[in-house]
N, C-alpha and C positions, 0 to 999 in steps of 0.2 A: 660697719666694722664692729660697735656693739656687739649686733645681733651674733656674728659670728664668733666673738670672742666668751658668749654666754655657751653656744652650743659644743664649740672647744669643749669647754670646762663641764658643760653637761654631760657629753662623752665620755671624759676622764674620770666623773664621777662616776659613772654607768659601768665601766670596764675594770676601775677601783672593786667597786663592789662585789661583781660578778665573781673577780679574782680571788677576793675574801671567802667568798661562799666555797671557793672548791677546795676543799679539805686535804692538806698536804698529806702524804702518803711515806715520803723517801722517810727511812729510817723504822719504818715500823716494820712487826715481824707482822707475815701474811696474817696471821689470826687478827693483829692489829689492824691489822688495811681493810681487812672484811668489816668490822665493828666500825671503823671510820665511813667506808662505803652505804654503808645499810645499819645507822646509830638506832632504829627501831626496830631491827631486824632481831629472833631469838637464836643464836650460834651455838651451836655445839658441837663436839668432836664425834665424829661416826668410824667405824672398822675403813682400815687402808687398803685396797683391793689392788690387786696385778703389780702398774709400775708405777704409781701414783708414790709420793710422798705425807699428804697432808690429806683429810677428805672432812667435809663440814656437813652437818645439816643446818642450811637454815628459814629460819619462817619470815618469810615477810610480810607485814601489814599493807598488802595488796590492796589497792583499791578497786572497786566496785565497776566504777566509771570514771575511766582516767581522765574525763572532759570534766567533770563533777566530783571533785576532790569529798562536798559535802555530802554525796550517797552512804560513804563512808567505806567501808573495808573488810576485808578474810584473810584468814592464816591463807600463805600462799607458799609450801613446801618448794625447796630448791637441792638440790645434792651437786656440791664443787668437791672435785678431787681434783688435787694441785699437780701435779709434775715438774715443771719447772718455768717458771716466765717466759724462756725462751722459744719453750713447744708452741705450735698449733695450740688454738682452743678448738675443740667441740660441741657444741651448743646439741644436747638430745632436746628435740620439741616430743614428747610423751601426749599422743592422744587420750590415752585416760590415767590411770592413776600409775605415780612414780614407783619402782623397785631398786632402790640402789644396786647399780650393777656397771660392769664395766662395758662398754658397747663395741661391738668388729672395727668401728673406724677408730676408736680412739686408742684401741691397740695398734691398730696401722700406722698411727701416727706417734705412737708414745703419745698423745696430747693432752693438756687439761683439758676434764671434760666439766658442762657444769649442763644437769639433768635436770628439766622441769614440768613438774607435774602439772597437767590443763587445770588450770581451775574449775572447779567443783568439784573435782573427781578426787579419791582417795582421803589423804587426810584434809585434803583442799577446800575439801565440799562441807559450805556453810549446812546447820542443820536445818535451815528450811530453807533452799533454795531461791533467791530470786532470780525467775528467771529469765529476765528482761536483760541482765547483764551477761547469758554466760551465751555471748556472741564472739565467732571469731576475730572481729576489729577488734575487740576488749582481748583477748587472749593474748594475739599481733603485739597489742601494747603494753602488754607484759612483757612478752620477749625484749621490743626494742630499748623499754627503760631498764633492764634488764645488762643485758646487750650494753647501752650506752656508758651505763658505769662501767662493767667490769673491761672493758675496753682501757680502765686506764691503770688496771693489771697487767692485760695480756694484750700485748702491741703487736702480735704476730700474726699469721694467719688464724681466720675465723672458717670453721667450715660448720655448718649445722646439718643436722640425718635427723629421721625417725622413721617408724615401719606403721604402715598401714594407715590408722588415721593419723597417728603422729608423720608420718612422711607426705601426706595431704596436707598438714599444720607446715612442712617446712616448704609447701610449692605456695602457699599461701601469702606465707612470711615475704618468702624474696619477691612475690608480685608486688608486695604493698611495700617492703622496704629494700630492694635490690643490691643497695650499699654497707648496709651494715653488715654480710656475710661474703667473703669470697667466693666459698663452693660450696654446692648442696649435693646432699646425697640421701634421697628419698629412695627408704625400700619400700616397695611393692603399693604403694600408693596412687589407689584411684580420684581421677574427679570425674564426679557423679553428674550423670546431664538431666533426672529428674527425681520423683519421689519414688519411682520403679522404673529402674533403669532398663531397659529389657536387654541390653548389651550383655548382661552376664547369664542370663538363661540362655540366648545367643550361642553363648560359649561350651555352659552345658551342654548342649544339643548336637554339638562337633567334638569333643575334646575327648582323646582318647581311643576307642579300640567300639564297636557298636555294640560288641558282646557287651564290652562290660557294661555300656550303657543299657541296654538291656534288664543287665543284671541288677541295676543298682534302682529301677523300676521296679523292677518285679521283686527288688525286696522291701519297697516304698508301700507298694500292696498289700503285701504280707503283714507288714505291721497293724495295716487297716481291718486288713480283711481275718487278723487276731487280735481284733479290738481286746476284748475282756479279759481275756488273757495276756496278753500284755500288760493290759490296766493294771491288773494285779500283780504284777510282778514289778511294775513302777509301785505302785503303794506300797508292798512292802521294803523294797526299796528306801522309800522315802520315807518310812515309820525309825525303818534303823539308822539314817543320818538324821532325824529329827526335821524334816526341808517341810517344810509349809507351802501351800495349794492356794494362796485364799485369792491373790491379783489375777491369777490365771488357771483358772481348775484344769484338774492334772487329766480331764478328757479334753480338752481343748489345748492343753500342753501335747500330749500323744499325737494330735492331727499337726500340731506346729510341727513337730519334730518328723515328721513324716515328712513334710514339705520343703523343709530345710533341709533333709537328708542331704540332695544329692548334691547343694551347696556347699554343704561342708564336708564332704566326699572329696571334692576337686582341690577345695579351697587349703586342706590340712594333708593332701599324698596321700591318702590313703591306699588298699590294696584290693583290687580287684578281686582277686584269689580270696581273700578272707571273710566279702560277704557270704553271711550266710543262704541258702540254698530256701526255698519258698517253705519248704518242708521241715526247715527247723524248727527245734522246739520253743516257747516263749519266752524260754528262759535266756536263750541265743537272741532271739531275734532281738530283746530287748538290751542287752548285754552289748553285741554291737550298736545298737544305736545309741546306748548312752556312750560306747565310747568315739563315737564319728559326732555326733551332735553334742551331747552332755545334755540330760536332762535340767542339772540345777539351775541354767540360764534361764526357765520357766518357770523357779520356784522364785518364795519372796523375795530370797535373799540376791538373786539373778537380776529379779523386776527389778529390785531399785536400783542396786549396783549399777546399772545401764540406762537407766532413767534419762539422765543428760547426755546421753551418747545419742537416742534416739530423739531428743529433741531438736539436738544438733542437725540429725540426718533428714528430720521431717520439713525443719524452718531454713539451713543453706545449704547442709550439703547433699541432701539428697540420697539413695539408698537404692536398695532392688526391690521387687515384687514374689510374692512366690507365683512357681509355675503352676497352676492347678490339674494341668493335664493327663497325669499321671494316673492320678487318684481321684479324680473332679465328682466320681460315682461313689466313693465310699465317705466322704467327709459327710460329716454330721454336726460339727459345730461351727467351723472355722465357715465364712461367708465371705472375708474379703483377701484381695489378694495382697491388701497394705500390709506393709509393718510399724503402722502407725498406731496398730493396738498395743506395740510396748514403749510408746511416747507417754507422759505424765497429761493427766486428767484436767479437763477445766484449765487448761494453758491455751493463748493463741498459737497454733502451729501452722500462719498462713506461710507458705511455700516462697524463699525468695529464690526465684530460675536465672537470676541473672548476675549472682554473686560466685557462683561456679564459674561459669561461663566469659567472668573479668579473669580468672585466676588463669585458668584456660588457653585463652588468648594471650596473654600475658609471658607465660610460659613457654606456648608453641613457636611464640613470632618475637620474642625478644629474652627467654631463658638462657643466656649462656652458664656456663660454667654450673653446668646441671648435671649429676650421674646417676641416673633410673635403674634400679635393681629392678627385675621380676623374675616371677615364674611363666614359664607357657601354660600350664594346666589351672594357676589360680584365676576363677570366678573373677575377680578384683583388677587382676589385668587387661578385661575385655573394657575397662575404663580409663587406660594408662593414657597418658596427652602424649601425642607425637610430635616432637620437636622436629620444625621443617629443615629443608638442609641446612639451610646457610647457618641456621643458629650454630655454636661454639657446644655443643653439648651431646654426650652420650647416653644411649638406653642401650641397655644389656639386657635379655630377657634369655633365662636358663631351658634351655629345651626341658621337656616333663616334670620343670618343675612346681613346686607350689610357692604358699604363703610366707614359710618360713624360708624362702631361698636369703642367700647372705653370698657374698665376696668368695668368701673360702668353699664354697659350692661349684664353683664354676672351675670348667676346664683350667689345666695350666698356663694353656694360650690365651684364653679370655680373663685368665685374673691378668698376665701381663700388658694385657691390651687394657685393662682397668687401669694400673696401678701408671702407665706410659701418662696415661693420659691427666690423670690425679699429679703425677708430678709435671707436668707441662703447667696446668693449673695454677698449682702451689707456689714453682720454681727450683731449680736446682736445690737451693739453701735448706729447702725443706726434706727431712728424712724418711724414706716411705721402710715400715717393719713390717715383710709379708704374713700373711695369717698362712696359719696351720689349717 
């Protein structure tokens, strides 16, 4: 009887105290409730976008490793615009660095949105990287402590999206925490089955009209086979935006960008009709390809920017290979087919093949309440996860389209076959605002 009347009373204290810790909220104005939620957090007021009321920047003292509070911490950029407690939230998971902006779902919903930026990327990223933390369970556990508080905000629907790697961050998220997010809505996001995926050269190799495939060869050529001429018309180039050569000399940039071409041909809609003709002059040939590729992703300012991007892709999530076939006879610098030459130096970048492949499984065989944007023509769809029938979830995938497909892309029939099913999801109570 003791014993039990000790444990009572231990409980009581255990649930006393717990209750103390959580910071009353009613009666403060939202500015109030945010500095109550996140008392270490830096808050300030940013421009109010679309239908939003209120919109914050703030930084949190992010930890390092959320299992090892003593690692210690990074500014960790966050952007909340309010609407009203009673909307939807939105959760944007941002693959690399945040832009305040208003995002297609969260107009759809009227909703609060609150955007955040991957850690290390943008203003996120510590100035020397360690890079033993900047793993997606570490990310995951951002969103969810994240996620856990503002939750006693916004008590209504949660839905989270992002595009690309940010919409891999949200098939990610709901494999590892299924419960904290109602519906996901991942655009055009692949998961990746190794270090060179071959699924998207795959794609390359069907996608499209042969002519144009053809044509987008033999401008791949062209570039090669006017090496010098080209070179010089990238150096000057690059004299007059000041871009710097030194991570990747701009001869070995030129064969990248050769390689890449017909990646980012597919990957961005481009137009058949506007490559230039084998017989164009350097000035062209190179003119399109900085505008289908961009050069400056091969200058310094490129290399690092992306630096954590391709760590990522090297150590879980995996990536493509270039095709060499093309051009296998004119290259002169380029030797491997990896893209592991624009991962960071002197880091371990051993391959884990089986942290895709949980998310994966995860998705195909128990994703409900899952809605997949794509393109048919984006490179990055030849890696979409196929949700089996019975799962509760839809993929949309836009005929000819690419990377940049969204909601307001699609037919009038397929946006209402979207939006049917988004309020099935949500429930009546919820108000769907069609996009334009």
């Amino acid at each position: 009887m003791l014993k039990r009347s000790i444990l009572l009373l231990f409980t009581s204290v255990v649930f006393i105290s717990c209750q103390s810790t959580k910071v009353a909220l009613e009666g403060l104005s939202f500015e109030e409730q945010l500095t109550a939620l996140f008392p270490d957090a830096e808050i300030s007021k940013i421009k109010v976008n679309d239908h939003f009321s209120q919109a914050y920047q703030l930084v949190l003292k992010e930890p390092l490793d959320h299992k090892n509070p003593q690692a210690g911490t990074f500014d960790h950029y966050i952007y909340l615009s309010h609407s009203n407690y009673n909307q939807p939230t939105v959760l944007v998971t941002e693959g690399y660095n945040a832009r305040h902006r208003t995002y297609e779902l969260s107009k759809l919903l009227k909703a609060n949105q609150v955007q955040v930026e991957y850690r290390f990327y943008g203003k996120s990223r510590p100035e020397s990287i360690p890079w033993k933390y900047l793993t997606n369970d570490q990310a995951i556990a951002d969103y969810h402590a994240l996620v856990s508080k503002l939750k006693r905000l916004y008590k209504n629907k949660w839905v989270s999206t992002g595009i690309s790697k940010g919409g891999e961050t949200v098939l990610i998220y709901k494999s590892k925490h299924p419960k904290d997010i109602d519906v996901a809505v991942p655009y055009v996001a692949p998961l990746i089955n190794t270090q060179e995926d071959p699924r998207t050269t795959n794609l390359i190799n069907i996608v499209g009209s042969k002519t144009c495939r053809d044509k987008i060869v033999q401008f791949q050529r062209a570039l090669l086979e006017n090496r010098e001429a080209v070179l010089s018309e990238m150096k000057t180039y690059a004299a007059n935006r000041n871009m710097k050569f030194t991570k990747v000399a701009i001869e070995e940039a030129l064969e990248y960008a050769a390689l890449e071409f017909s990646f980012s041909f597919w990957q961005w809609g481009s137009k058949c009709g506007e490559i230039p003709s084998k017989n164009a002059s350097p000035k062209a040939l190179f003119n399109y390809m900085n505008k289908v590729v961009g050069m400056g992703f091969y200058s310094d300012s490129g290399y690092n920017n992306f630096l954590p991007s391709f760590y990522q892709h090297m150590k879980e999530l995996g990536y493509y290979g270039f095709d060499f076939t093309p051009v296998k006879d004119l290259l002169q610098v380029v030797k491997s087919t990896s893209n592991s030459r624009f991962a960071p130096k002197n880091v371990d970048l051993s391959y884990n093949p089986d942290y895709i492949k949980k998310v994966r499984n995860y998705v195909e065989n128990k994703g409900d309440k899952i809605l997949y944007i794509y393109g048919e023509y984006d490179p990055w769809g030849a890696c979409a996860p196929t949700p089996k029938p019975n799962i509760d979830a839809l993929k949309m995938v836009l005929k000819a389209g690419h990377h940049g497909t969204r909601v307001q892309h699609f037919s009038a029939n397929d946006q209402q076959k979207i939006y049917s099913k988004l309020q099935e999801w949500l429930g009546n109570d919820i108000k769907l605002y069609p996009v334009n």
